[in-house]
N, C-alpha and C positions, 0 to 999 in steps of 0.2 A: 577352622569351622567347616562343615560340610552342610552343604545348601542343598534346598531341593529345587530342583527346577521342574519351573512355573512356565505355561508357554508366553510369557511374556513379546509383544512386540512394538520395536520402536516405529511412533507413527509421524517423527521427524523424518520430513522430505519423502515417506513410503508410496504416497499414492504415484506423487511426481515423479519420481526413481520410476515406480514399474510403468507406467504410462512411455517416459521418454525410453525406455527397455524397449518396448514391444514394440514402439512406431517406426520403423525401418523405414530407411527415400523408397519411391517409387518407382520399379523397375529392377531394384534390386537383391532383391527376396530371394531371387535364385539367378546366380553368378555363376553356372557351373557348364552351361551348355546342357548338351547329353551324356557330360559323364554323370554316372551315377553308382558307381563302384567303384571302388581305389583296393590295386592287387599288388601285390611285392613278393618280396624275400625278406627273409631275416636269414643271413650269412656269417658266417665266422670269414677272416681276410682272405683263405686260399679259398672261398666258395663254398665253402662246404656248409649245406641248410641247416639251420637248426631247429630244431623239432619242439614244441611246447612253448616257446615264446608268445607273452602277451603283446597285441599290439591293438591299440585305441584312437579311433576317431573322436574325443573328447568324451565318449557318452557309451557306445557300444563297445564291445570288449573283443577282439577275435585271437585264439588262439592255432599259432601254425601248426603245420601239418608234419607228417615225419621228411618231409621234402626241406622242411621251413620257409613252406608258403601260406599266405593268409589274402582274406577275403573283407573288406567292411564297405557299409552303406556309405553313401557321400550325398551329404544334404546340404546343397548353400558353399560357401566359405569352411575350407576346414583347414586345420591343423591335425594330420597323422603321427602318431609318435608311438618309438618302441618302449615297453617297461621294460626296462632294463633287466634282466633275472639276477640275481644271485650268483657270484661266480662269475662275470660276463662287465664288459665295459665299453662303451660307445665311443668313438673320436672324442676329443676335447680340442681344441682351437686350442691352437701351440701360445699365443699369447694371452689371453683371458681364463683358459683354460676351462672354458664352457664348455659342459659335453652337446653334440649335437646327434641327437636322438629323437630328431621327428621331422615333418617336410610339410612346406606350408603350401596350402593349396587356394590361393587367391585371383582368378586369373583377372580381374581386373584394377588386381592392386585396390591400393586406397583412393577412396572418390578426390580423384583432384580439387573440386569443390569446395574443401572444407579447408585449403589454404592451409594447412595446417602449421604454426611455427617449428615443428620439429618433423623430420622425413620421416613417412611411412612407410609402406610395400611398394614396391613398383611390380606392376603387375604382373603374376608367375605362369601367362598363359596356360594351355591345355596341360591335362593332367597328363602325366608319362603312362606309358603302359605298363611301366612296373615302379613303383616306388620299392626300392629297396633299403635294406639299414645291415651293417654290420656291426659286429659286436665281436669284440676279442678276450679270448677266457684270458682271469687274473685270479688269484690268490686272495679270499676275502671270509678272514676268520672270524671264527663266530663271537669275539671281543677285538672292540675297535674303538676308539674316537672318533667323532666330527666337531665342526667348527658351526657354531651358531649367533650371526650375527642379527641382530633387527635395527634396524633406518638409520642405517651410518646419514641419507638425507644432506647430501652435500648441496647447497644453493649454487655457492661461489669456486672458481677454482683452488683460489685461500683454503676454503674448507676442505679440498679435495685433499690437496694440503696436507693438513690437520692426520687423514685417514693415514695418507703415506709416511708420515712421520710420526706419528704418534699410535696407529695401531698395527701395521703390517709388519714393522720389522721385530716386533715380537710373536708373530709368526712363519715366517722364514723358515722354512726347514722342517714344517711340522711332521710329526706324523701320522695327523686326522686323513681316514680316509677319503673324506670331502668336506664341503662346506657349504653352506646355504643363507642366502640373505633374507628376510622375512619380510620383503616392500619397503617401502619407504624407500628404496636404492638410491633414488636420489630425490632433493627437493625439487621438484617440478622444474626446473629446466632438463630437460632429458639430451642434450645434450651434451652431459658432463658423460653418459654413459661409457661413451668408449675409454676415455683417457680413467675413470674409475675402474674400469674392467679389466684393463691392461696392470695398473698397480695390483688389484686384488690378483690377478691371474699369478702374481710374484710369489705369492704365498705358496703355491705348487700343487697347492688339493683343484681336484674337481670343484667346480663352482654354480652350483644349482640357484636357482631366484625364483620367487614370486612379488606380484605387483601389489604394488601400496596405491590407495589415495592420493599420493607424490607422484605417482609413476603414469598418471593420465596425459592423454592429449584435451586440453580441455575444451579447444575446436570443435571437436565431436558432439554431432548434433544428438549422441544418444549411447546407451552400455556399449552397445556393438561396436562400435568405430574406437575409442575410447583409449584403446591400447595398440595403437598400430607401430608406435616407435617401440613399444617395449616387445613385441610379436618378433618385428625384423629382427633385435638384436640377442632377444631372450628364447624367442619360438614361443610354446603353448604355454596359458597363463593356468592352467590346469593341466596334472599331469602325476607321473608315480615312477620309483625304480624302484627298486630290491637291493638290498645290499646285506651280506651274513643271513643272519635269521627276522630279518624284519623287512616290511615294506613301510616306505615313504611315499605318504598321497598329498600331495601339495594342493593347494586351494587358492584360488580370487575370492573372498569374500566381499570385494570393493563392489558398489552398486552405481552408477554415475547419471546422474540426473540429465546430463546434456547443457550445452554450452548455454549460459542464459545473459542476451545479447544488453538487457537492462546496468548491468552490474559487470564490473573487471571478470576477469575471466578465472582467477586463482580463486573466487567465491563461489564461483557456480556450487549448487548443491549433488550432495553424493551420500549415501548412505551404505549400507554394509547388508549381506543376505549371503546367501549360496542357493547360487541357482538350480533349476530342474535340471537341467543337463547333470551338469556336478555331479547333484544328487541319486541322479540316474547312475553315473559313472562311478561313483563310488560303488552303489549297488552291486552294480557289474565285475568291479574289481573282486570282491569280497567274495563275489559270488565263487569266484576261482584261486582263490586264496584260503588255504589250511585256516583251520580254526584256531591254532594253537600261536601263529606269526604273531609277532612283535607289531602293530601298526601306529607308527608315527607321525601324524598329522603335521601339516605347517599352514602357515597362514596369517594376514596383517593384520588385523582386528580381533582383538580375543573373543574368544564363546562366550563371556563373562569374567567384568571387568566391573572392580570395585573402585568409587571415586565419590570424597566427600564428606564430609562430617554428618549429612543427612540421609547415609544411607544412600544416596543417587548412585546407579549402579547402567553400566552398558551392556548391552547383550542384543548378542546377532540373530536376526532372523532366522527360522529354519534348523538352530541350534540346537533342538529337542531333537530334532527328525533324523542329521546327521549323528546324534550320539544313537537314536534307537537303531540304525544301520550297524554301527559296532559292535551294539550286544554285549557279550560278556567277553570278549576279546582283549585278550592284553594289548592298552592299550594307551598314549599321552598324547598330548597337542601342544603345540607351542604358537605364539602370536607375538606379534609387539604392539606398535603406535601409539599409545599410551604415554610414550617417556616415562614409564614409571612400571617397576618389576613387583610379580604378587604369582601367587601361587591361589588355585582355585580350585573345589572339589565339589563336582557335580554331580547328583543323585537327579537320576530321572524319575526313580521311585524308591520307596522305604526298602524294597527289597536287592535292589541291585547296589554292585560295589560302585563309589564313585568315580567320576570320570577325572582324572588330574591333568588342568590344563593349567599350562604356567604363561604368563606375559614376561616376557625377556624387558630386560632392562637395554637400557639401548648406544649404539657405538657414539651418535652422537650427543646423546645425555640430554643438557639443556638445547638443543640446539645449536649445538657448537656457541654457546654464549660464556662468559666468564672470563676471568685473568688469561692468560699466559702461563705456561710453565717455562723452564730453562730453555728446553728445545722451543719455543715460541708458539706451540701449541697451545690451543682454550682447552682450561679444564675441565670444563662443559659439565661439574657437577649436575645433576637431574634434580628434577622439585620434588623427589621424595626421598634423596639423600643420597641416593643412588650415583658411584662413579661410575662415568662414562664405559662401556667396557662391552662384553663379547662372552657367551657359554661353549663351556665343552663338553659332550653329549657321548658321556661313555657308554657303549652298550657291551651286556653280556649276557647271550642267547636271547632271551625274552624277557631282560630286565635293561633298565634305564637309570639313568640319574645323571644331572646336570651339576656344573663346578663354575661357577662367576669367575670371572677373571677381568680385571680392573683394567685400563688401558695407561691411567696414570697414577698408578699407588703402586704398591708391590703387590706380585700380583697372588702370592699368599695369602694376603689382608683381606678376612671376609666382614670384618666387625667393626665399627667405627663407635669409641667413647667419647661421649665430653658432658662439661659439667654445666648446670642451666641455674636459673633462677626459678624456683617453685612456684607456680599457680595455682589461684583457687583453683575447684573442681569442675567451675563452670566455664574457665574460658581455656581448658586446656586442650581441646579439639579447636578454638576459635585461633587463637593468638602464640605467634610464636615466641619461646620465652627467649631471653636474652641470656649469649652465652657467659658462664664466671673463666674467670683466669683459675691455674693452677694453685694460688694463692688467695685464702681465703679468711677473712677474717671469722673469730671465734661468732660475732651475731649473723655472719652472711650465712655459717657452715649451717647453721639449721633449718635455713630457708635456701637450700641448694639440694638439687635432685641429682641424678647420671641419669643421661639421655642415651642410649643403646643403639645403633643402626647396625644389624645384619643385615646387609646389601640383600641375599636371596634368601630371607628368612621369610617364614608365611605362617598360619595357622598352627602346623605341629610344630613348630619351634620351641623351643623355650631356652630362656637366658635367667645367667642366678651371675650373682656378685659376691663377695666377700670383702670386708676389709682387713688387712694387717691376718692374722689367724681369728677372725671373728669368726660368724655361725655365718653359714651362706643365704643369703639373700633372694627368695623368687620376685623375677623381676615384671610387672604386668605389662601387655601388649597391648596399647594406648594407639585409639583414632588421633595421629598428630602430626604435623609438621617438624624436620627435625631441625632444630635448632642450628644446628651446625652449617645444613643450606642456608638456609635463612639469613645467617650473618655473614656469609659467601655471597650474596645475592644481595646483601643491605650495602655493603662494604664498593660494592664493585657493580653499583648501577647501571653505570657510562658501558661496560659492557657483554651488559644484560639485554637479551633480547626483549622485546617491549610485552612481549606476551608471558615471560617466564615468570614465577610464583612460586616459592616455597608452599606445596602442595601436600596433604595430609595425606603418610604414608602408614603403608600395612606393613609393615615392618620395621618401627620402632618399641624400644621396650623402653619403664622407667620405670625407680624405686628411688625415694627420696634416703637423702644421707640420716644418720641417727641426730638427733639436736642434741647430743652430749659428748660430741669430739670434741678429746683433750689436745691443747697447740700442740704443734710435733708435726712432722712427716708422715704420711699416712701411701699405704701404696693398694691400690682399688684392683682386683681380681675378677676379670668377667669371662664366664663360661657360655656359650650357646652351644645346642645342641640343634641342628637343622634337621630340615622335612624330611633329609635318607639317612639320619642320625648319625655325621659326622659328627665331632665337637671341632669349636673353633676358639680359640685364648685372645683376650684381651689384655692391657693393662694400664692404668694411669694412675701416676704417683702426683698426688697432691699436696699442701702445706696448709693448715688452722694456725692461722696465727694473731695476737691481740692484735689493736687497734694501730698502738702506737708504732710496736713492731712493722707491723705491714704500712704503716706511713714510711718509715724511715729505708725501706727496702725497695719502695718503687720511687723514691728520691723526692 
């Protein structure tokens, strides 16, 4: 389906978010002394300048000189950082393998004040008279992979757990040029960051982040303060490189309402936007970026996010204004937070192509809630049917496409069958039906449907079935819960998180069986076709059998 977008805005928590935004402590407003310029080099390692490199103070854009030297304003608290160009690669931190491409300029650290449970900045005194950054040429062809994970969201170190044994060593050795986490990084203790970072850093790619709603200080009387543990260990929570033919512009779309001293602190309210800065910064990128580049978008909060049998839909502030800065540029977005994967196509108007923003299905799924598997990991199926899992983001020149990859299924497996009990037409968005075994008696087989879950199926999908050499089957793409969670999450309560639900997902299909299967073995053929039109095979072999018969077989 392809939607127009409406300037729609959420007025959950809006006024309070921007109010606690803009009220800064007193005295603080400007931290900078009399510096008021920030000047460097951008180097390759034997010294030698590099010429044409972008480098941004969050908002304005300066490119170097043929010296490669560069000039930006400094307002307040900044974070400097280089965009990385194309061809070119910044240090990476030998164990996390975070690249470090920017310098933080806070001189009086984080207001001691705010007590905060997790360290922030310690204060980075006077600015240097030269921020400099090096950059070392690499090899970075115009097809490549990266690694896209959203809210792996570890609470506990159990969970931490979970990541190291159950998703990294299936990536070991890859060869995605980088990787990037989409927020969430962790569940609000931010102190799992290091010992997280150290495992992901095993993987060997570069390892880029942005911050989630999980990833606050929630001490912070206000937006500003908000991110001081994730700044030290992550650097700027906005920001872009270049890599082959595309740029990646990373985004905070988290909004944080400020600590609200009434209520626990993991409540306080937060909302979603992109700020004027951002929005400015984006501008300014673009403004120096070819028209023809590949732009990549990242970011925790989708631009629009379907959820609900009523239509009830989320959508980020400001989301119109960032896609009219794109324009006709090739161009996709990714998000997560959600726990639930969907594919979105946005029309700003009847005339323009739409915008394809996808929500990533996510490393920890349910929440890390569910059984065990053999390795002792939770299967943390998601509430829309979705396993737990991780995208790979092939690009080539100025095109894209994404490939799911399951953390505990094989990771081939994009389609999941199984067989349900048929609902009227009116509570088939409400109730989830109950799954049949493979054996089926002759009166159950005409009151039995196949339930379809293509993990990253979305709108242009489509799924057909067949049985035995019958005529093939289109299958409809049904507001519903898939049944198969559902009885994962009925089965295995005790360790369900208290919040989890088998939630109505955009990506199931269904087509009831014929009511005039003869007993016999019967073997079920399912085709999808996905949004970059891959096809993907299914199959489940089933049994119609009489009454009697199927008494005497399950004993």
């Amino acid at each position: 389906m392809i939607e127009n977008l409406q300037p729609t805005r959420r007025n959950v928590l809006r006024s309070g978010v921007a109010m606690a935004t803009a009220s800064f402590l007193p005295g603080r407003a400007v931290a900078i002394g009399l510096d008021r310029r920030a000047r460097g080099v951008v180097r390759t390692p034997d010294g030698a300048g590099l010429a044409g490199v972008l480098v941004t103070n969050g908002r304005d854009i300066a490119r170097t000189d043929p010296l490669g030297r560069y000039e930006l304003p400094l307002d307040g608290d900044t974070i400097i950082s280089v965009i990385k160009p194309s061809g070119y690669a910044p240090p990476v931190d030998p164990l996390t393998r975070q690249p470090r491409f920017y310098y933080i300029h806070q001189p009086q650290g984080t207001p001691a004040e705010f007590n905060m449970a997790f360290a922030g900045l310690a204060p980075t005194g006077p600015l240097p008279a030269s921020v400099d950054f090096v950059l070392t040429p690499q090899n970075e062809p115009d097809s490549y992979e990266a690694i896209l994970f959203a809210d792996p969201q570890p609470e506990t170190h159990a969970e931490v757990d979970f990541i190291r044994d159950g998703v990294v060593p299936g990536l070991v050795g890859t060869r995605a040029a980088f990787g990037v986490t989409l927020g969430d990084i962790v569940g609000d203790n931010l102190g799992l960051y290091d010992r997280l970072n150290q495992i992901i850093g095993q993987i060997g790619a570069p390892w880029y982040n942005v911050p989630g709603n999980h990833d606050l200080n929630f001490e912070s009387p206000n937006d500003r303060y908000a991110r001081e543990t994730y700044k030290r260990i992550f650097g700027p929570t906005h920001y872009a490189f270049a890599y082959g033919k595309a740029l990646y512009i990373m985004l905070n779309n988290v909004v944080y309402g400020g600590a609200d001293a009434s209520g626990p602190l993991n409540e306080s309210p937060y909302g979603d936007g992109i700020s004027r800065e951002q929005l400015a910064f984006v501008a300014n990128l673009l403004a120096q970026t070819p028209a023809d580049t590949l732009i990549v978008l990242g970011m925790h909060v989708p631009l629009r996010s379907w959820r609900g049998a009523d239509g009830r839909e989320m959508a980020v502030d400001d989301c119109a204004e960032l896609l009219k800065l794109l324009g006709d540029r090739p161009c996709v977005s990714f998000s997560g937070h959600t726990h639930m994967s969907e594919h979105r196509y946005i029309h700003l108007d009847a005339k323009s192509a739409p915008h394809h923003h996808q929500v990533l299905a996510t490393v920890s799924g349910s929440w890390w809630s569910g059984p065990y598997d053999r390795r002792g990991v939770a299967i943390a199926d998601a509430c829309d049917g979705s396993p737990s899992g991780y995208y790979i983001l092939s690009v080539s020149g100025t095109t894209c496409e994404t490939r799911f990859q399951s953390a505990n299924e094989a990771r081939e497996r994009q389609v999941r069958a199984v067989l349900c009990e048929k609902l009227p037409d009116e509570y088939r968005s409400k109730v989830a039906a109950k799954l049949r075994g493979p054996a089926l008696s002759i009166a159950d087989s005409g009151r039995t449907e196949l339930v379809v879950n293509v993990f990253d199926g979305g709108p242009r999908t489509r799924v057909s079935c067949s049985i035995g050499k019958g005529q093939a089957l289109e299958m409809a793409r049904e507001n519903r819960a898939d049944p198969f969670v559902a009885s994962v999450y009925a089965r295995n309560r005790s360790s369900i998180k208290p919040w989890v639900n088998a939630e109505n997902s955009s990506h199931v299909w269904s087509v009831a069986l014929p009511n005039d299967l003869p007993a016999g073995v019967h073997r079920l053929d399912i085709v999808a076709t996905d949004e970059f039109g891959r096809t993907h095979r299914d199959h489940l072999v089933f049994e119609v059998m009489g009454q009697t018969e199927l008494l005497a077989m399950r004993g």
